[in-house]
C-alpha positions as CSV (number, residue, x, y, z in Angstrom):
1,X,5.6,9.3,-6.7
2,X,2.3,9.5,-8.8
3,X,0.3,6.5,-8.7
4,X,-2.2,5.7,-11.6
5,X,-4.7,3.1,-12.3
6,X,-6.5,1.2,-15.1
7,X,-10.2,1.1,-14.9
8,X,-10.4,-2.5,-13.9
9,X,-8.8,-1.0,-10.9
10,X,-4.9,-2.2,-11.9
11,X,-2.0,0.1,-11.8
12,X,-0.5,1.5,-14.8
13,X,2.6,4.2,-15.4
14,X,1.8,7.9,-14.3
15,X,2.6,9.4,-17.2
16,X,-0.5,7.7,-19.0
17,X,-3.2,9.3,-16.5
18,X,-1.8,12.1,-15.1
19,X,-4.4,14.8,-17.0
20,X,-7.4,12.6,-15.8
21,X,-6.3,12.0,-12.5
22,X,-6.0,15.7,-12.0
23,X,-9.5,16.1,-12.9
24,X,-10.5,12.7,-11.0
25,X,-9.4,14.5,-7.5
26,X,-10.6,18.2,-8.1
27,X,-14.1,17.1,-9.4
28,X,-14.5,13.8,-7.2
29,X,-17.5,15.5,-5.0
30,X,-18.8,17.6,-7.8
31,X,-19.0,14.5,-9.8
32,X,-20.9,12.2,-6.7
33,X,-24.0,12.3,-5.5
34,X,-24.9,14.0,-2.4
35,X,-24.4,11.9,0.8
36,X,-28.0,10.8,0.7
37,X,-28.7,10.7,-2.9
38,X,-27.4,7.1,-4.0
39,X,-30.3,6.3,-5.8
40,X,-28.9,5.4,-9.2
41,X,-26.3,3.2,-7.8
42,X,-27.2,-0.9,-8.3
43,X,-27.5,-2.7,-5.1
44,X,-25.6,-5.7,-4.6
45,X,-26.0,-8.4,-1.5
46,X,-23.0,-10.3,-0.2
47,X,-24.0,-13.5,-2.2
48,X,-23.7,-11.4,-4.9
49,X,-20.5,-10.0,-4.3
50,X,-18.8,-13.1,-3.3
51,X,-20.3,-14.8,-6.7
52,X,-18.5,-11.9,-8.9
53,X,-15.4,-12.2,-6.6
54,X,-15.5,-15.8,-7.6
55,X,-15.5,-15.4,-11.1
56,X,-13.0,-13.2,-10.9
57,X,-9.0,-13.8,-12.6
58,X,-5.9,-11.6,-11.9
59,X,-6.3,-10.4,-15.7
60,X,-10.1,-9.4,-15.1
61,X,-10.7,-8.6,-11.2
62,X,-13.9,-8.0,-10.1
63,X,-15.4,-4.8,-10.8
64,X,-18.1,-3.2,-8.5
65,X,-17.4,0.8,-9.4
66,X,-20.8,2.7,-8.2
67,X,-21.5,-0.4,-6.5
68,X,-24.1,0.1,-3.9
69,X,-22.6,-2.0,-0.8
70,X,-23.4,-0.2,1.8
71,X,-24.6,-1.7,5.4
72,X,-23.2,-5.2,4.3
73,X,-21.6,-7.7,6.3
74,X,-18.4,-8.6,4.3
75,X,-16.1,-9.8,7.0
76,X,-13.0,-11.8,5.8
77,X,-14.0,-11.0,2.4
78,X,-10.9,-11.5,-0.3
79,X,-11.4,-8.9,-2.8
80,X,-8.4,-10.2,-5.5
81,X,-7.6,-6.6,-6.2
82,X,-10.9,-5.8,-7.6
83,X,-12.5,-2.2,-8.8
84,X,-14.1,-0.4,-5.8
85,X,-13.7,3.1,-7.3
86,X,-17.0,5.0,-6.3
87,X,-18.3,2.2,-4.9
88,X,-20.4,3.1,-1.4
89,X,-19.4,1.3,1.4
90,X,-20.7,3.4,4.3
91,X,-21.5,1.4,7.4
92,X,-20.2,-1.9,6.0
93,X,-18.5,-4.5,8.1
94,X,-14.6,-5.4,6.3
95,X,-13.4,-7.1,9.4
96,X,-11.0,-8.8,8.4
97,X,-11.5,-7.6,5.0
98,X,-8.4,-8.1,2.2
99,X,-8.4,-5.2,-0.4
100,X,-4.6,-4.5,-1.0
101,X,-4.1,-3.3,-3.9
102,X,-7.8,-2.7,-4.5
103,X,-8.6,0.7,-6.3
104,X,-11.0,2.7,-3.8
105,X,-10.9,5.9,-5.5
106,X,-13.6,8.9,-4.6
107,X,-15.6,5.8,-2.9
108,X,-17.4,6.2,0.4
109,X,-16.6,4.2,3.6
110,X,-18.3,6.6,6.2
111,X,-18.4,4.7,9.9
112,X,-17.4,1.3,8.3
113,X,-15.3,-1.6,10.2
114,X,-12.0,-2.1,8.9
115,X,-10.6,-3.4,12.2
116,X,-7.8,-6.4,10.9
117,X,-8.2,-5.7,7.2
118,X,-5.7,-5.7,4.8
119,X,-5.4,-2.2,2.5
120,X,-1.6,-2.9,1.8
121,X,-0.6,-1.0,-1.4
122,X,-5.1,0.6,-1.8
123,X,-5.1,3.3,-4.0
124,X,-7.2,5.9,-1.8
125,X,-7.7,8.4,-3.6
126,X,-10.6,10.8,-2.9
127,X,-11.8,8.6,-0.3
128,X,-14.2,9.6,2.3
129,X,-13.8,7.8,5.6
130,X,-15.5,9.8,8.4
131,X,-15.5,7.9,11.4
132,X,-14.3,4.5,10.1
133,X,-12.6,2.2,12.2
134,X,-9.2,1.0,11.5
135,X,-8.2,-0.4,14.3
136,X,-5.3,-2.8,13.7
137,X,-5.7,-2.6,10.2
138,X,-3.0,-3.2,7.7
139,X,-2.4,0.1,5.1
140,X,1.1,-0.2,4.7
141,X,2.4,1.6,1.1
142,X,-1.3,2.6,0.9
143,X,-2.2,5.7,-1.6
144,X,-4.2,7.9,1.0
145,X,-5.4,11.6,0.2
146,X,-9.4,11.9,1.7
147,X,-11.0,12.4,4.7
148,X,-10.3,10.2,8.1
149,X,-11.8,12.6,10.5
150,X,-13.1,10.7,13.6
151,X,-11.5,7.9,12.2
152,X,-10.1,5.4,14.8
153,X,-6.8,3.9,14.1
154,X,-5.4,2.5,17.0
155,X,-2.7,-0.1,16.6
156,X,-3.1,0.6,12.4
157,X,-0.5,0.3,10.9
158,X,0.8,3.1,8.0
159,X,3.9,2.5,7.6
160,X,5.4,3.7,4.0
161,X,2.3,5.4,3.5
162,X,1.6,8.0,0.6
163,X,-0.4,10.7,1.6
164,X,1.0,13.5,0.5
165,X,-0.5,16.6,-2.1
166,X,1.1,16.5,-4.8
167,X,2.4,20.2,-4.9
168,X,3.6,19.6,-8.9
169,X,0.2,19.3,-10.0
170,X,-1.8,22.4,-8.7
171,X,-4.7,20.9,-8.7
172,X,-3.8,17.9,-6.4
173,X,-2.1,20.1,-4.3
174,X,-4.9,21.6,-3.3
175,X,-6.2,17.9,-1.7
176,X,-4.3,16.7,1.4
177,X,-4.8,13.4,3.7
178,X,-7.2,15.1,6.6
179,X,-6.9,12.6,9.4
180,X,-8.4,15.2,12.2
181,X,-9.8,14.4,15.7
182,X,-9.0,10.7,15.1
183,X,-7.8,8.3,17.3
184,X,-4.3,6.6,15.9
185,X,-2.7,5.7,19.5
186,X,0.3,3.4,19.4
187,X,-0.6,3.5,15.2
188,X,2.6,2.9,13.0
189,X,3.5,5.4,10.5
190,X,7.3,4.9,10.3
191,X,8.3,6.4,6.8
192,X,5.0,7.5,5.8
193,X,5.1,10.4,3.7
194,X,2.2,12.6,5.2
195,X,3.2,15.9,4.2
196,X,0.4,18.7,4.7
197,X,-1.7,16.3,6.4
198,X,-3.7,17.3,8.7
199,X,-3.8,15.7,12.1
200,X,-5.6,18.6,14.3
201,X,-7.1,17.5,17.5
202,X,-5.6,13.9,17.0
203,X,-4.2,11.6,19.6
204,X,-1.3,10.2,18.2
205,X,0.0,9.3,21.9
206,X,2.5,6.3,21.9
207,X,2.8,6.1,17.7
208,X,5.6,5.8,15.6
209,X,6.5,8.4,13.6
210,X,10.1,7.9,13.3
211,X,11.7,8.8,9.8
212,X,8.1,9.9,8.5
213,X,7.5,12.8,5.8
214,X,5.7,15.4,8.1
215,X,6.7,18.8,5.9
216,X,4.0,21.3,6.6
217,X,1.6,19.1,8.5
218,X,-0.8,20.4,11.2
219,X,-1.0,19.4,14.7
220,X,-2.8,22.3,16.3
221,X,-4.3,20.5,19.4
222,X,-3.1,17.2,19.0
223,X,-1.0,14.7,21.4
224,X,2.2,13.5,20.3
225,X,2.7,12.2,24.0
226,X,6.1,9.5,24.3
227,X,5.0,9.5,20.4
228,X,8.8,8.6,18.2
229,X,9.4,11.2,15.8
230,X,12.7,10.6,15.7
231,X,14.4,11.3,12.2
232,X,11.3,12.8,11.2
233,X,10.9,15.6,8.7
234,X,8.5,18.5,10.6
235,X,9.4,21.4,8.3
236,X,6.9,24.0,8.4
237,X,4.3,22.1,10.4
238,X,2.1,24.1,12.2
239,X,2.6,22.5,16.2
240,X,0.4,25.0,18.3
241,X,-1.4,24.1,21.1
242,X,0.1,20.3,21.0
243,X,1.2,18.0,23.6
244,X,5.3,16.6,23.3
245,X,5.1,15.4,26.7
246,X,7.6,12.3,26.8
247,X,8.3,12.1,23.0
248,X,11.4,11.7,21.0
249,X,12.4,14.4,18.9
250,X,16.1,13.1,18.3
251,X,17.7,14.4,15.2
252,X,13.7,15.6,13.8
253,X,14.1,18.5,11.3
254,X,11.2,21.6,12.8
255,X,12.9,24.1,11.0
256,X,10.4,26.8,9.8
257,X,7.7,25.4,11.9
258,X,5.2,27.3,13.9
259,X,5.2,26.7,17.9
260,X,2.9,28.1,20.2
261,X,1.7,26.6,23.5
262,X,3.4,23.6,23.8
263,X,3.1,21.0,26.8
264,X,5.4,18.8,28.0
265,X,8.6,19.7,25.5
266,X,10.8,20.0,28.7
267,X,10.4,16.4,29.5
268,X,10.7,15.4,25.3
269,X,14.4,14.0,24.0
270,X,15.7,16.4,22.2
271,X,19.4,15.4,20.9
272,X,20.4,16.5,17.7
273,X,16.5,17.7,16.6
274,X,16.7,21.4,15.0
275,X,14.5,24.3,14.7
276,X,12.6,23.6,18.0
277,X,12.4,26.8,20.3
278,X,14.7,26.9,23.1
């Protein structure tokens, strides 16, 4: 499904956007500044943004696109939907933090707290979270294609997330979810829809994965450990060098995957799973 937005950050039919959000993703980083270059951004203090969230109606949420907010404490903060897109949040503290529904498009989040928000139904497009932390966080139904490597997820929970390229649109499908040498132990991504993610390197020990959308992901070096995949779609994923030590595979579809040097597959459930090697 192809989400779109308006640009007070609301959702609106894909057909209406689907040219510009081509162009959105393929030119997000030509179109920002460099990492340290946010000098023409206006900076904005916590009073501040509580006093626009506060003014704020469900017809006109708040608006802070290429908003500077970066550093600032905005824990429990209720941000009624409002327009994030390009907004800088790196190092900010969102404990706590509600932005479902919120439109974060091609912002930055670099190393900030998310631990206990609320992204239910975000639209993430674009969005660059190096080393955030998610832990316990709430992105169920969330729009995710950007950059979560380092991230920490533990206990998150992802379930029904979208985060797959868009192979229609050759332009998107180019842009996956890269969720790399991340932490997401005992994270929930039951019917997510991750396809061509890329989870290299990650610990994904103990999470749920059953009935997910895995086609073509990568898990080169990762640990799927007593991880529950079962149900889940693995076609064409690349699972080299990974840990299935204790997992359940029942009834998972590997067909046309890649295996090499796998640990712990002897000890995995395997009933009614296909395309794994013998």
């Amino acid at each position: 499904m192809m989400w779109t937005i308006h640009a007070a950050g609301r959702f609106a039919p894909a057909a209406l956007l689907c040219g510009a959000a081509a162009l959105m993703c393929v030119g997000a980083r030509a179109q920002m500044p460099a990492m340290a270059d946010f000098s023409g951004y206006e900076h904005l203090d916590r009073q501040q943004v509580l006093e626009q969230l506060a003014r704020a109606t469900p017809e006109h949420p708040a608006d802070f696109h290429s908003k500077y907010l970066a550093g600032l404490d905005l824990k429990g903060v209720d941000f009624k939907h409002a327009n994030l897109a390009a907004a800088v949040l790196n190092g900010a503290d969102l404990t706590g933090a509600d932005l479902s529904d919120c439109n974060l498009t091609v912002s930055f989040a670099e190393h900030a707290v998310f631990r206990k928000a609320r992204l239910r139904g975000a639209m993430m497009f674009s969005m660059q979270l190096k080393g955030a932390d998610f832990r316990d966080a709430d992105l169920t139904a969330a729009r995710f294609i950007g950059d979560m490597q380092n991230a920490d997820l533990r206990g998150a929970v992802l379930a029904h997330m979208d985060g797959a390229a868009d192979m229609k649109n050759q332009s998107m499908g180019l842009m996956h979810a890269t969720i790399s040498s991340a932490n997401l132990r005992g994270a929930d991504l039951s019917g997510a829809d991750l396809s061509r993610a890329d989870f290299s390197f990650s610990s994904l020990e103990e999470a749920d994965l059953h009935g997910a959308r895995l086609f073509g992901a990568n898990f080169s070096g990762a640990s799927l450990a007593r991880a529950n995949l079962s149900g889940a779609d693995v076609r064409e994923a690349n699972v080299i060098d990974t840990d299935l030590g204790g997992s359940n595979l029942e009834h998972a579809d590997f067909t046309g995957s890649v295996f090499r040097n796998l640990r712990g597959l002897e000890t995995a459930r395997r009933g009614g799973a296909s395309g794994l090697p013998q």
